[in-house]
N, C-alpha and C positions, 0 to 999 in steps of 0.2 A: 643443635640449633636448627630451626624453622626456615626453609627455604622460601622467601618472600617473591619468588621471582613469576613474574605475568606474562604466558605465553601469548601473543598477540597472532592473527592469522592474517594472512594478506588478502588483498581482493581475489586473488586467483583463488586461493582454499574456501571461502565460504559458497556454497551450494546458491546461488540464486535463482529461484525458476525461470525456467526457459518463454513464458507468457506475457513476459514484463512487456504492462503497455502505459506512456507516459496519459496524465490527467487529459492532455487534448484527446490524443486517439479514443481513451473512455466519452468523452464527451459528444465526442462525433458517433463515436456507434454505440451508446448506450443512453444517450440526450441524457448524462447525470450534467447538473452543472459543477464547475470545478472551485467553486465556495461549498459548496454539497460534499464531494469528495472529501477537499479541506480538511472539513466540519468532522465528519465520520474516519479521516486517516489519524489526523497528529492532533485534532480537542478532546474528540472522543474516544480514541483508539481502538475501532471495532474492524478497520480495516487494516492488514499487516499495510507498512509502506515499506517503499527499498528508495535507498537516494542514492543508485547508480544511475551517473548520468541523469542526474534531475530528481523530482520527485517520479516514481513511476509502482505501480500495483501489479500485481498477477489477475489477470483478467477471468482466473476460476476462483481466486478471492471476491472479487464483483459479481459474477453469478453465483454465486453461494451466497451471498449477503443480498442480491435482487432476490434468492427463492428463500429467504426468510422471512419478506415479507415485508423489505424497506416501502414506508412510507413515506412520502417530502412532508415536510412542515410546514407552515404558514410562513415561517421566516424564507425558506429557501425559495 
């Protein structure tokens, strides 16, 4: 018989970077706006997010997606 059993990990076991910085701190020092962010974390999904303690990003997630070559849009 197939063991159906789902190992779950607690917040202490998942690895999360050390750089997490919440959508204000990005806004303040990267002028992204945080309908931009938004847009590009959880519509788009080209930015990893972490919802520890809020929504919050890795700030060398943001600089690797700034030297790709983000654009704003007319919307933004």
């Amino acid at each position: 018989m197939k063991n159906n059993v789902v190992e779950l990990k607690s917040l202490s076991q998942i690895n999360f970077p050390t750089d997490l910085m919440t959508f204000q701190e990005i806004e303040s020092k990267y002028k992204i706006k945080y309908a931009t962010l938004y847009k590009y974390t959880k519509l788009l999904k080209q930015i990893p997010v972490y919802t520890k303690g809020g929504l919050r990003v890795s700030e060398k997630d943001i600089i690797m997606w700034l030297s790709d070559g983000y654009q704003p849009s007319k919307k933004d």
